[in-house]
ROBAKOL-630837 format. One record per residue (C-alpha): residue number from 0; y, z, x. Coordinates in steps of 0.001 Angstrom, whole numbers, always signed. Each point is the difference from the previous one (the first is absolute). Layout:
// ROBAKOL-630837
NUM,Y,Z,X;
...
// end
This chain:
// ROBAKOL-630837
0,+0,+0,+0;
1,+3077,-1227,+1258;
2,+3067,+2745,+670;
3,+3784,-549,-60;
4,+2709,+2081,-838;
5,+1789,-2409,-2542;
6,-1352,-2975,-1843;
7,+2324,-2230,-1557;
8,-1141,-1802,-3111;
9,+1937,-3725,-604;
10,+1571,-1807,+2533;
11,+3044,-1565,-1755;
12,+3215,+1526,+1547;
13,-251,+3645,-931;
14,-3052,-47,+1752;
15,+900,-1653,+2898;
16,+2544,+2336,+666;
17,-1958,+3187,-1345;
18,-2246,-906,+3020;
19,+2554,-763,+2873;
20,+1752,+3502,-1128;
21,-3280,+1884,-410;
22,-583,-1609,+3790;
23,+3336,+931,+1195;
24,-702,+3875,-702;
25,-3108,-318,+1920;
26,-2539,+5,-3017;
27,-3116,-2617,+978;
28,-290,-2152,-3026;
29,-1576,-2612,-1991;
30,+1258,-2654,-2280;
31,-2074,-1426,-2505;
32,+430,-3248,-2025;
33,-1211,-2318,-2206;
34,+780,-3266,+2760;
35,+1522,+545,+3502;
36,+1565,-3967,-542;
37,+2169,+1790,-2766;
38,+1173,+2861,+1818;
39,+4128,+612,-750;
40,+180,-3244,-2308;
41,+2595,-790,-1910;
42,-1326,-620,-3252;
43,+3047,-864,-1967;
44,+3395,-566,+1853;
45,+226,-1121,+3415;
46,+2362,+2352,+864;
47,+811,+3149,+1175;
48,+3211,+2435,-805;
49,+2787,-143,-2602;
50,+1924,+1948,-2151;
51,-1134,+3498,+729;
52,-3089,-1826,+1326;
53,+1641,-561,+3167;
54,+1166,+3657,+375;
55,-3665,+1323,-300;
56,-875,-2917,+3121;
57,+2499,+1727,+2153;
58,-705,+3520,-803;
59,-3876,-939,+721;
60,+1387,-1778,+3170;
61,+1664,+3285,+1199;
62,-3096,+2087,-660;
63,-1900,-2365,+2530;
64,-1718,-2006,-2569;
65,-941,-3932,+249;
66,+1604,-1840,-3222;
67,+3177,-392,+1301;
68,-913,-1140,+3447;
69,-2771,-2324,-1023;
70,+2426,-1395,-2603;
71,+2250,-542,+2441;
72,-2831,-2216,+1848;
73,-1053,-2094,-2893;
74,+3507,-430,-1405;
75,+1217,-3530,-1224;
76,+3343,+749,-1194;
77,+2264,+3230,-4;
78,+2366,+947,-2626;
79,+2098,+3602,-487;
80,+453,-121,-3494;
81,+2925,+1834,-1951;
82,+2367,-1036,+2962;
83,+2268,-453,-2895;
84,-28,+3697,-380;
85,-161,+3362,+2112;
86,-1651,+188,+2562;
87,-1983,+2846,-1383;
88,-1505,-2210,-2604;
89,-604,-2696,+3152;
90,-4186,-920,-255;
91,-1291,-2113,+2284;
92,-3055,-2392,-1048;
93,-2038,-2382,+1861;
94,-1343,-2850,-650;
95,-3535,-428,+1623;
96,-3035,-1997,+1162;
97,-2502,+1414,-2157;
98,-2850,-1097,+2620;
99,+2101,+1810,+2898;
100,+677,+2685,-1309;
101,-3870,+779,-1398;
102,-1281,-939,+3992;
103,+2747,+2463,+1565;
104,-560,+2831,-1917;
105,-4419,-677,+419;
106,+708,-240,+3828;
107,+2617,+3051,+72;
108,-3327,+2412,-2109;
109,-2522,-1561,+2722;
110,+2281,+1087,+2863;
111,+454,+3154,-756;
112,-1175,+2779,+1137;
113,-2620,+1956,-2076;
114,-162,-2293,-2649;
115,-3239,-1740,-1581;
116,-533,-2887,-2224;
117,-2660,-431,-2534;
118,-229,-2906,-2570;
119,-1868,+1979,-2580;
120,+391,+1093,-3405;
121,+487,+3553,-974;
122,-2439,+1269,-2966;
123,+473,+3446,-182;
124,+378,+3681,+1793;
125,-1938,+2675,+1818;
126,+1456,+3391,-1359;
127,+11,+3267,+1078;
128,+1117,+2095,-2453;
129,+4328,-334,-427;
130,-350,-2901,+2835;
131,-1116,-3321,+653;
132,-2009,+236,+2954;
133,-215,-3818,+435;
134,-837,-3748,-1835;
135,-3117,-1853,-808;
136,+335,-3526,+26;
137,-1632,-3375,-1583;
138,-2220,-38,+3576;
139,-1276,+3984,-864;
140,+2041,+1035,+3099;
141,+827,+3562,-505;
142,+3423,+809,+2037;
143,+890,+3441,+601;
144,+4035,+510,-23;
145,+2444,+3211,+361;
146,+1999,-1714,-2259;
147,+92,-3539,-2239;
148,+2813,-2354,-550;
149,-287,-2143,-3468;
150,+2326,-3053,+557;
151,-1994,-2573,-2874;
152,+3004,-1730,-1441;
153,-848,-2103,-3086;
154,-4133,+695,+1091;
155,-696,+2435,-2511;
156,-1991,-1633,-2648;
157,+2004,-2764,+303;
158,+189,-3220,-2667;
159,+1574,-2689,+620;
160,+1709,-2236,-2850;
161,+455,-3655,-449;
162,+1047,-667,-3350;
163,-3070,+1346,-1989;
164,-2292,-361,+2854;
165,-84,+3232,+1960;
166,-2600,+979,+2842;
167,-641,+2949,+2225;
168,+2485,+231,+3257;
169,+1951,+1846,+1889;
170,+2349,-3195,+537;
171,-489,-3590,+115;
172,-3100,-315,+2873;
173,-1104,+3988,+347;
174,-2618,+1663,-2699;
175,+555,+2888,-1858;
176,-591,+3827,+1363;
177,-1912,+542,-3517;
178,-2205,+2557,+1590;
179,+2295,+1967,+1478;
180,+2603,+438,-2925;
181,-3250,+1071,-2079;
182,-614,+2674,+3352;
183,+3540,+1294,-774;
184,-151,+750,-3325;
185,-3542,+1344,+164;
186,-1019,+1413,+3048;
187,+3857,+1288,+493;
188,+803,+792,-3474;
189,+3773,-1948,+533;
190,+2003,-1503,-2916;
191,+675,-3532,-90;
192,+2399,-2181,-1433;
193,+568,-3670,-130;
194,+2754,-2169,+1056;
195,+634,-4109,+571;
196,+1703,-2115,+2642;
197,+52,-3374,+763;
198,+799,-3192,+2000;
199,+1586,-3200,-45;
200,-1561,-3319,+712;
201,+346,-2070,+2812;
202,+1381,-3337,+890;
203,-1235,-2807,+2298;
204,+3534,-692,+1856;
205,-1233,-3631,+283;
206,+495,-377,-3943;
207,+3143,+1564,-5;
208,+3491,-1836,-594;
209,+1892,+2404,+2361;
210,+3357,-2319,+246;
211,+423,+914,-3661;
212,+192,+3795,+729;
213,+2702,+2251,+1161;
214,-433,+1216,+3518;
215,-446,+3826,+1084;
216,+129,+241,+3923;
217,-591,+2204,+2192;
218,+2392,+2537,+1581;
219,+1290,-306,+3793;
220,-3072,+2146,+1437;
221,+2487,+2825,+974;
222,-1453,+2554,-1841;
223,-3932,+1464,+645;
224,-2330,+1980,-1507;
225,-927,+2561,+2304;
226,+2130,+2341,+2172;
227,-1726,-214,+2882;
228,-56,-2446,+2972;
229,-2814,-2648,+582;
230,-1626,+2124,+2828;
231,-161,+2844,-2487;
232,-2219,-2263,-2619;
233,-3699,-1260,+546;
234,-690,-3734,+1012;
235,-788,-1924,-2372;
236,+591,-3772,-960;
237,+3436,-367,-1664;
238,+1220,-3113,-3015;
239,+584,-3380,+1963;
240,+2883,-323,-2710;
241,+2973,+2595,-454;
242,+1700,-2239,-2433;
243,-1706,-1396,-2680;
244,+1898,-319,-3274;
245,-612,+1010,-4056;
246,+1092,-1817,-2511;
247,+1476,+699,-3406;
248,-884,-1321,-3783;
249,+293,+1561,-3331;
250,-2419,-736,-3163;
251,+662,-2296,-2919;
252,-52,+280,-3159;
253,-2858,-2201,-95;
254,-1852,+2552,+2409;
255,+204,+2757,-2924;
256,-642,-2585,-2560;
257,-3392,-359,+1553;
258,-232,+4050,+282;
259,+632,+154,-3025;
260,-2438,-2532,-1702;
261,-2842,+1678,+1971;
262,+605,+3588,-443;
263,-3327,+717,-2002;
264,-1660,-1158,+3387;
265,+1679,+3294,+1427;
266,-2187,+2447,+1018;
267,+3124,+2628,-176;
268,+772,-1289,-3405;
269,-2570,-497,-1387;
270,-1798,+3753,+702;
271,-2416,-551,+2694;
272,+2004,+1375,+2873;
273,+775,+4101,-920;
274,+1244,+1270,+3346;
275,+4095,-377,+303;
276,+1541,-1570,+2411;
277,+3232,+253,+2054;
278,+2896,+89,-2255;
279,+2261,-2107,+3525;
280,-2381,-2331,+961;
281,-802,-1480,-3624;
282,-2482,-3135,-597;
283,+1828,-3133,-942;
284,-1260,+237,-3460;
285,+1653,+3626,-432;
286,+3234,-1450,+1287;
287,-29,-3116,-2927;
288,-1126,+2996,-2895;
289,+1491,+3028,+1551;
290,+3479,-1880,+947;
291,+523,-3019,-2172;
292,+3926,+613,+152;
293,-350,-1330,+3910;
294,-1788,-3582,-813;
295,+286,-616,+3620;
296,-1597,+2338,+2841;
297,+777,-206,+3888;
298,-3462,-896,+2302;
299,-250,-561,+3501;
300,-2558,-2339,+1918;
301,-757,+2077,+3254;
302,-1876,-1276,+2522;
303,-3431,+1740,+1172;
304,+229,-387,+3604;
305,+834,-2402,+2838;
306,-3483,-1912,-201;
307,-1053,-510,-3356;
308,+1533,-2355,-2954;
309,-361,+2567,-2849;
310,+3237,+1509,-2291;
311,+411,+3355,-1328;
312,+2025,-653,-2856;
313,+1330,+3451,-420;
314,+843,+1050,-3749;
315,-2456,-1890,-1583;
316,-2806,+2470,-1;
317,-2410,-748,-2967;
318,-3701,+418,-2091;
319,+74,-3179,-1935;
320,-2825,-1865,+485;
321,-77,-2787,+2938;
322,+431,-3021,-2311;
323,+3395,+1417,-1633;
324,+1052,+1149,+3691;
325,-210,-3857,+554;
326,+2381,-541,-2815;
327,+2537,+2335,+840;
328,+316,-515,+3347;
329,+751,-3662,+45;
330,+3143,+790,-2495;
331,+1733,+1539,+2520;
332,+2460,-1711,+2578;
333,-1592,-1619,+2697;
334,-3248,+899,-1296;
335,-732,-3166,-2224;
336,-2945,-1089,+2174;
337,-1272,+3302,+2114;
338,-3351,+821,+330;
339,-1221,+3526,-537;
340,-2042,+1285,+2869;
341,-503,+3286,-1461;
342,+119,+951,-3069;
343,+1900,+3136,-1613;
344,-1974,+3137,-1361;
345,+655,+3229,-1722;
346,-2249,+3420,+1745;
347,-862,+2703,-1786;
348,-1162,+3018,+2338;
349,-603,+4025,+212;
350,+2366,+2606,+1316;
351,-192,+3308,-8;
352,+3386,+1621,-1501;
353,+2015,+1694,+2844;
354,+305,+3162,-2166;
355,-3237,+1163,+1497;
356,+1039,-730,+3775;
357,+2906,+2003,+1712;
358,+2954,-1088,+1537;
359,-2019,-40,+3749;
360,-1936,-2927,-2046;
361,-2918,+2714,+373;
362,-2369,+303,-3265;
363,+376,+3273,-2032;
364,-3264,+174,-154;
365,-1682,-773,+3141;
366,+1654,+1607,+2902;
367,-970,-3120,+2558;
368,+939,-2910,-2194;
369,+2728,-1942,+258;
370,+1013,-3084,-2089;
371,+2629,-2633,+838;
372,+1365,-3640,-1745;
373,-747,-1524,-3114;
374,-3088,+2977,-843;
375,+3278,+2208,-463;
376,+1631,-2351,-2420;
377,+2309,-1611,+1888;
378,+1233,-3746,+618;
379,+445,-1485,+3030;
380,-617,-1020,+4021;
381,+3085,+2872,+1223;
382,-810,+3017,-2197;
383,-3911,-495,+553;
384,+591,-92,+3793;
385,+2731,+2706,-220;
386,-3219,+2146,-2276;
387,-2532,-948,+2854;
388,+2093,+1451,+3058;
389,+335,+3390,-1898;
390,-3451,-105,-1233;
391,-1624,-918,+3412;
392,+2002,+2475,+1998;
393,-1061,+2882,-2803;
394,-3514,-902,-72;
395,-346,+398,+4027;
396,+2256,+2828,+161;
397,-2309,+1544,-2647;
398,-3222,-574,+1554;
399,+1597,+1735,+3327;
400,+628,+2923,-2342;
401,+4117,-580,-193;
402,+1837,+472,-3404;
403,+982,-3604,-1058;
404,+3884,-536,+0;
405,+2289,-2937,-1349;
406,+3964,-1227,+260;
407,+2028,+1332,-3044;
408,+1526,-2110,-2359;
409,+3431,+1153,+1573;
410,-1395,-2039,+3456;
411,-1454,-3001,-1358;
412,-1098,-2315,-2635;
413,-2969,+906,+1007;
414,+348,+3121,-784;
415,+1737,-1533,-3469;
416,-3368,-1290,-493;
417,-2197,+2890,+632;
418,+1662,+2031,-2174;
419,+959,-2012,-3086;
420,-4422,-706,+78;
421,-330,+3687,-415;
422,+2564,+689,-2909;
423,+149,-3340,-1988;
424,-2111,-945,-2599;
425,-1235,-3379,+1205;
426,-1214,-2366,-2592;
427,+1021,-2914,+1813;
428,-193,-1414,+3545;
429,+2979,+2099,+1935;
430,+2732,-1919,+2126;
431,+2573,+1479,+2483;
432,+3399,-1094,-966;
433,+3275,+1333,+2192;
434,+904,+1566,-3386;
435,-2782,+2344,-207;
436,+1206,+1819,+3423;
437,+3190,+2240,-529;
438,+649,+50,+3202;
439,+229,-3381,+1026;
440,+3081,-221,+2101;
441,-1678,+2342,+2240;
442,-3520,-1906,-479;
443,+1023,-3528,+1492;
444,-1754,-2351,+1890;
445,+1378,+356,+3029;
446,-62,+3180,+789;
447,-3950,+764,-759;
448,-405,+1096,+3274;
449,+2606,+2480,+284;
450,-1477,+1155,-3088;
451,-3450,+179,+430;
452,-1035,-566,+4331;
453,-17,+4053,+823;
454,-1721,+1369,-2872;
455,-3080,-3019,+654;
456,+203,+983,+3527;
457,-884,+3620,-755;
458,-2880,-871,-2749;
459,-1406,-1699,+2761;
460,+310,-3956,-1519;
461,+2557,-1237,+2285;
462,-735,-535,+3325;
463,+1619,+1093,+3056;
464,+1313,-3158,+1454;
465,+1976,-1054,-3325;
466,+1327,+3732,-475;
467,+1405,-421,+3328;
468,+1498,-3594,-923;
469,+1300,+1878,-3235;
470,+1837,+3094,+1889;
471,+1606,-2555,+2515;
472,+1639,-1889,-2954;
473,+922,+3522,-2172;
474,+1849,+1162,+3938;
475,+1985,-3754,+315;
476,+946,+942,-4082;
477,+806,+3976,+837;
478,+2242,-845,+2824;
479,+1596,-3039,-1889;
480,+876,+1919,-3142;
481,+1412,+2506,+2727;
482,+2043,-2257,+1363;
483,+1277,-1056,-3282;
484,+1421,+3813,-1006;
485,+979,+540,+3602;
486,+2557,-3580,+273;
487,+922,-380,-4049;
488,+602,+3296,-1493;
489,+2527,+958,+2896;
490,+1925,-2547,-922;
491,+1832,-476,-3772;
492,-3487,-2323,-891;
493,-3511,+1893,-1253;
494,-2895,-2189,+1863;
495,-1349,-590,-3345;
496,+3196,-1566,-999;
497,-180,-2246,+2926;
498,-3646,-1020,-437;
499,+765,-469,-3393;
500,+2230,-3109,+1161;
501,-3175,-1801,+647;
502,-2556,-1215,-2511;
503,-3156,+1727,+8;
504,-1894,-3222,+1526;
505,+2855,-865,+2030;
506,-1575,-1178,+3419;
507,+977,+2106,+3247;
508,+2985,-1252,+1490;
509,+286,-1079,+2913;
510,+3741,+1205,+613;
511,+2099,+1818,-1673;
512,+1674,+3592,+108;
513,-3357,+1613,-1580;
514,-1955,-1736,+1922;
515,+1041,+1015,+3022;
516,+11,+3628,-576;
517,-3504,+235,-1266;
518,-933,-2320,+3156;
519,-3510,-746,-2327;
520,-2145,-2248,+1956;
521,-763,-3710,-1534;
522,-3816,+1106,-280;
523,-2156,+726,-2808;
524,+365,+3844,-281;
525,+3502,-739,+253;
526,+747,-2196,-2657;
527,-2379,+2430,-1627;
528,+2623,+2801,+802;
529,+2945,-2008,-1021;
530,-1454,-441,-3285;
531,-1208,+2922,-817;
532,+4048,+1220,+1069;
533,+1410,-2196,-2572;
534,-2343,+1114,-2522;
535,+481,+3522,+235;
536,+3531,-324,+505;
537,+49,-2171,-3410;
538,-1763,+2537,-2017;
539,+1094,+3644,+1690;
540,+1319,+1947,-2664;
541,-2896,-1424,-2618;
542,-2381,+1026,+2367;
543,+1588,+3787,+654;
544,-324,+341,-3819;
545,-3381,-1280,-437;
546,-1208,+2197,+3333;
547,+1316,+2851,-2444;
548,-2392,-1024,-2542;
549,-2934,-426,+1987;
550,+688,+3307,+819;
551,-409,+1581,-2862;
552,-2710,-2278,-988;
553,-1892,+1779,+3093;
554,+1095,+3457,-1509;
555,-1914,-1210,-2798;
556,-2967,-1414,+1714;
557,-328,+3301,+2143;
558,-1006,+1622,-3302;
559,-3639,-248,+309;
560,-1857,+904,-3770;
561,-3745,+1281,+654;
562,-2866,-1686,-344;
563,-1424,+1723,-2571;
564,+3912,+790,-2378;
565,-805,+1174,-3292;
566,+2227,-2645,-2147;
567,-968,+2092,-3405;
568,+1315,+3223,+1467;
569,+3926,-1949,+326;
570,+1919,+880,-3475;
571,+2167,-2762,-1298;
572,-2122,-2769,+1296;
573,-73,-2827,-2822;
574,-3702,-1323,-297;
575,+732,-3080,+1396;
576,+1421,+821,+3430;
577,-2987,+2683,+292;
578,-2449,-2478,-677;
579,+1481,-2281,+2738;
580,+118,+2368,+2321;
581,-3525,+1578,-600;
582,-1106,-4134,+857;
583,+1930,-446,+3052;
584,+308,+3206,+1342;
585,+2947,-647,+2097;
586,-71,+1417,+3556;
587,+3724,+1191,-406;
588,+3002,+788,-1549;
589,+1811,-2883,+464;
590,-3262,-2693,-852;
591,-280,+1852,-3118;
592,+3956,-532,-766;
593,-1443,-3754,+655;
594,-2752,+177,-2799;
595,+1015,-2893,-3458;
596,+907,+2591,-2491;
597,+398,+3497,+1875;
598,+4049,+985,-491;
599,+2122,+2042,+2397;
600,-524,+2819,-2465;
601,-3957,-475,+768;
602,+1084,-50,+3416;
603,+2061,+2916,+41;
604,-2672,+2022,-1943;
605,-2368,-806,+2401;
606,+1986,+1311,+2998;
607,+601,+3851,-1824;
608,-3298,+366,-230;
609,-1235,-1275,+3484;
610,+2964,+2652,+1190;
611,-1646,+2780,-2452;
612,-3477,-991,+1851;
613,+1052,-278,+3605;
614,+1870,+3528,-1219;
615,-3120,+1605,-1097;
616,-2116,-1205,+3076;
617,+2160,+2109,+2353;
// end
C-alpha cells in the first residue's frame, strides 16, 4: 500500500496548484486524474484573468503559485481591462494558447519536487473513524494519505446536454466520476447539490469571414502577469505569438428568431436539466428569453492558441441540439459559412454545499479533508486555482499536524472568496466580482504582493528566493515613499499632491523635477515603485479611511464564538437567524455579522452573551 502525506483528487487548476503548494510546504504527494493529456485544460475560455479574475491570478502569483506565471508563458494577447477606471478596479486577463498552457503546467507538476502523477480514477475512501486515511481507485490501488484534496470540477456525476441528447461526462472528452460522487454521499454521509455550466462552440477560422468583423488587438506587452523576474519562474516553452487579435460581432435578430423557434428542443426549458446555473455567464438561449429588451448581445471570437485554426466564440454558450447550433451560428456576422468543430453543451454535475466545509476549505466533518473548485460550488479557472492553493497548503500542513490557516477577506479576494463560501447560501455557481470585496481600493492588482508575500513566506508556501526578490522591491518602495515626505511636505506641496499630477499609468519619466528626486531606476522594480507611488498617492486619504475599517472589521473577527455555542440559550434571536447560524456555525463574530439574514441586533446579541461566557469562564 502506497503512503503519501496528501493526495490530490482532479487535476484541473485547483489541483494543480493544491499539489505545487502541498509540495512547497514539504508534504510528499500524489495527484490523481482521470487523463494526464488533460491536466490544467482549459475547458471553456482560452483565457486566463479578468475582472476580479485577474486579481485572484496575482494574489496566487504572490503566494508562489503557477497560474500567473504559466499564463504568462502561454499568453497570446494581454489586456488590463477597466483602464477606463481606477486603478483599483484594474484586472488584467490573458489571452492564451490552450495547448501551452496545459504542457507548462504538466511539465511544472513533473518537475517538482515530491510530487507524483497517476492517471487513475478515484472510486472511493479508506476511513478511519473522523478521517480519510486514503483513496481506492478504478485499478483497486489502495493509497494511504495524511490528508486528501478533492479538486473534481464538473466530474461529479456529470451529464452532459446536447439539445435532448445528454450522456455521462465530466466535459466534452473525460467520463464521469459516478462512483465516487455515490462514495461521498454514502460512505461519507455528505450532502449534495446540483448545479450546470456550459460552453460555447467552436469555429474553424478557415470558414470564417474575418474582414467583416471589428478588430480587438492586443495591448503593447508592457504589462505581465507575474511579479517576479524570468530567473525566478521554471523553464518552460513560452507562445510563439504575443499578439494575436479577437474580434467583435453581436447577434441578429435572426439568431433569436431561430432560438426562439427551437426552444422546446431546450433541455433547460423544457425540464430535463434541474441543476441552476450561473446567473453571469448565461446560455444564449437565457439571454433571447431572459433579456428580450436587448435583441442584440455582444460575442467575441477568441482564438485558442498560436497553432491551431479553432474559435472560441465567447458569449454564445449553449444546450440546443447540434443541428439548431448550425442554424444559429451562420446568422451571425461573418459567420454565414463557418464550420462548427465542436459543438456546444450544457453539464450538469455534483457539489457538495460549502456550508459543511470551513473557511480553511477543510470539511466539518472530516478533520483531513479538504475540497477546492467547482465541488465547492463555484465558477471558474481563478477562484478554483485561488481554492486549490489554500486547500493544498491546509491539507499538508494538516497531515504535519499544523492548524490550517487562510488570508482574510480584508487581504484578498481570496480571502473574499473563502469566506462568502462559508456564509452564503449558494444555489448557483459563485463568481468573484470587484463589487463583492469592500475593500477594494486596498485589494488591487498591483499590489498583491505587498499584500500577501510575508504572510506565504511564514506558512511555508513561498519560497525563499522570491521572498527575497519581494523584500528587495518593498526596501526600493520604503525608501522611495521616504523620500517623497522627506523633499514634498517641507515645502508648501504634500507628495501626494505632487504624485497626484500624474495619471495613475503615467509611464516613469525620464526627466523632470520628480523624477530626479526619487532618482528611480528605469528597471522593472522601478517602474514597479513608480507606480505603485502614483497609486497610493492617488487614493491616500480613501485608503486611511478604509484602513480604519478594516480595523474594526479585525476587532470583529478577533471575536472567536466556540465550537460548540448554544444558539437556543441567546434571547431575542428571531428563528430565522438561529437557524442560519445553527447551519453554518460561523467561526466568529464578524463571519456571523456576514450570514444572509442575521441583523446587527443578532450580531450585537451575540457578542453580550459571548462577554457573559468568557465572564463566567474566569
Amino acid at each position: 500500500m502506497k503512503q503519501y502525506d496528501v493526495v490530490v483528487v482532479g487535476a484541473g487548476h485547483a489541483g494543480c496548484e493544491a499539489a505545487l503548494a502541498a509540495a512547497r510546504v514539504g508534504a510528499r504527494v500524489m495527484l490523481i486524474t482521470f487523463n494526464l493529456d488533460h491536466i490544467a485544460q482549459m475547458s471553456c475560455n482560452p483565457a486566463v484573468g479578468g475582472i476580479a479574475k485577474g486579481q485572484v491570478v496575482r494574489e496566487i502569483d504572490a503566494m508562489g503559485g503557477a497560474m500567473g506565471m504559466v499564463a504568462e508563458a502561454a499568453a497570446i494577447q494581454f489586456r488590463m481591462l477597466n483602464r477606463t477606471k481606477g486603478p483599483a478596479v484594474w484586472s488584467p486577463r490573458a489571452q492564451c494558447d490552450k495547448a501551452v498552457y496545459r504542457s507548462g503546467m504538466k511539465y511544472l507538476l513533473e518537475q517538482t519536487a515530491g510530487v507524483d502523477i497517476l492517471q487513475a480514477e478515484v472510486t472511493g475512501f479508506i476511513l478511519e473513524r473522523s478521517r480519510i486515511g486514503g483513496v481506492v481507485t478504478n485499478f483497486r490501488d489502495m493509497i494511504k494519505a495524511g490528508a486528501v484534496v478533492l479538486t473534481t470540477g464538473t466530474s461529479l456525476n456529470g451529464t452532459l446536454h446536447y439539445g435532448l441528447m445528454h450522456f455521462a461526462g465530466g466535459r466534452a472528452g473525460d467520463p464521469a466520476a459516478s462512483e465516487l460522487s455515490a462514495a461521498l454521499r454514502e460512505q461519507l454521509g455528505l450532502r449534495l447539490g446540483r448545479l450546470k455550466t456550459g460552453t460555447p462552440p467552436r469555429i474553424l477560422d478557415k470558414t470564417i469571414d474575418f474582414a467583416a468583423l471589428p478588430l480587438q488587438p492586443s495591448e503593447p506587452a508592457v504589462e505581465e502577469f507575474s511579479f517576479w523576474e524570468m530567473a525566478l519562474r521554471p523553464a518552460m516553452v513560452n507562445a510563439h505569438r504575443r499578439d494575436l487579435p479577437c474580434y467583435m460581432l453581436h447577434s441578429t435578430d435572426e439568431t433569436a428568431a431561430v432560438v426562439r423557434a427551437n426552444l422546446d428542443k431546450s433541455p433547460m426549458y423544457s425540464g430535463v436539466i434541474r441543476g441552476i446555473g450561473t446567473r453571469y455567464c448565461p446560455s444564449f438561449e437565457d439571454k433571447v428569453v431572459r433579456f428580450p429588451h436587448h435583441p442584440h448581445h455582444l460575442l467575441y471570437l477568441e482564438p485558442e492558441g498560436a497553432d491551431t485554426g479553432e474559435y472560441y466564440l465567447n458569449g454564445f454558450s449553449s444546450s440546443m441540439p447540434p443541428e439548431v447550433q448550425k442554424l444559429m451560428v451562420r446568422t451571425l456576422p461573418g459567420l454565414h459559412d463557418a464550420v462548427i468543430s465542436r459543438y456546444a453543451y450544457a453539464i450538469e454535475y455534483d457539489f457538495i454545499p460549502p456550508e459543511q466545509t470551513e473557511r480553511t476549505l477543510r470539511s466539518k466533518r472530516y478533520e483531513n479533508l479538504f475540497t477546492a473548485g467547482q465541488i465547492n460550488g463555484t465558477s471558474g479557472y481563478e477562484e478554483a486555482a485561488g481554492q486549490g492553493l489554500i486547500a493544498g497548503m491546509n491539507a499538508a500542513r494538516c497531515a504535519a499536524g499544523m492548524e490550517p490557516v487562510f488570508p482574510g477577506r480584508d487581504q484578498s479576494y481570496i480571502g473574499v472568496m473563502l469566506d462568502d463560501l462559508s456564509t452564503k447560501n449558494i444555489v448557483e455557481p459563485y463568481r468573484l466580482f470587484t463589487s463583492r470585496a469592500e475593500y477594494r481600493l486596498t485589494l488591487r492588482q498591483e499590489n498583491a504582493d505587498l499584500r500577501l508575500c510575508r504572510q506565504a513566506y511564514r506558512w511555508g508556501i513561498l519560497p525563499e528566493e522570491k521572498y527575497q526578490a519581494f523584500l528587495r522591491y518593498e526596501t526600493m518602495l520604503d525608501e522611495k515613499r521616504a523620500v517623497c515626505r522627506r523633499l514634498f511636505e517641507s515645502g508648501k506641496t504634500s507628495w501626494t499632491a505632487r504624485l497626484r499630477e500624474f495619471p495613475p499609468d503615467t509611464p516613469l519619466p525620464s526627466s523632470g523635477e520628480v523624477t530626479a528626486a526619487l532618482d528611480l531606476p528605469d528597471t522593472r522594480i522601478g517602474r514597479r515603485v513608480w507606480q505603485e507611488l502614483l497609486i497610493e498617492a492617488k487614493y491616500d486619504g480613501y485608503l486611511q479611511r478604509e484602513a480604519l475599517e478594516i480595523s474594526r472589521l479585525q476587532k470583529m473577527e478577533d471575536t472567536v464564538i466556540p465550537a460548540d455555542f448554544d444558539y437556543s440559550s441567546v434571547r431575542g434571536l428571531g428563528n430565522e437567524s438561529r437557524q442560519k447560524l445553527e447551519n453554518i456555525r460561523p467561526a466568529t463574530l464578524g463571519q456571523a455579522g456576514r450570514i444572509d439574514g442575521v441583523t446587527p441586533a443578532d450580531v450585537a446579541l451575540l457578542q453580550v452573551m459571548i462577554k457573559k461566557l468568557e465572564a463566567e469562564s474566569r
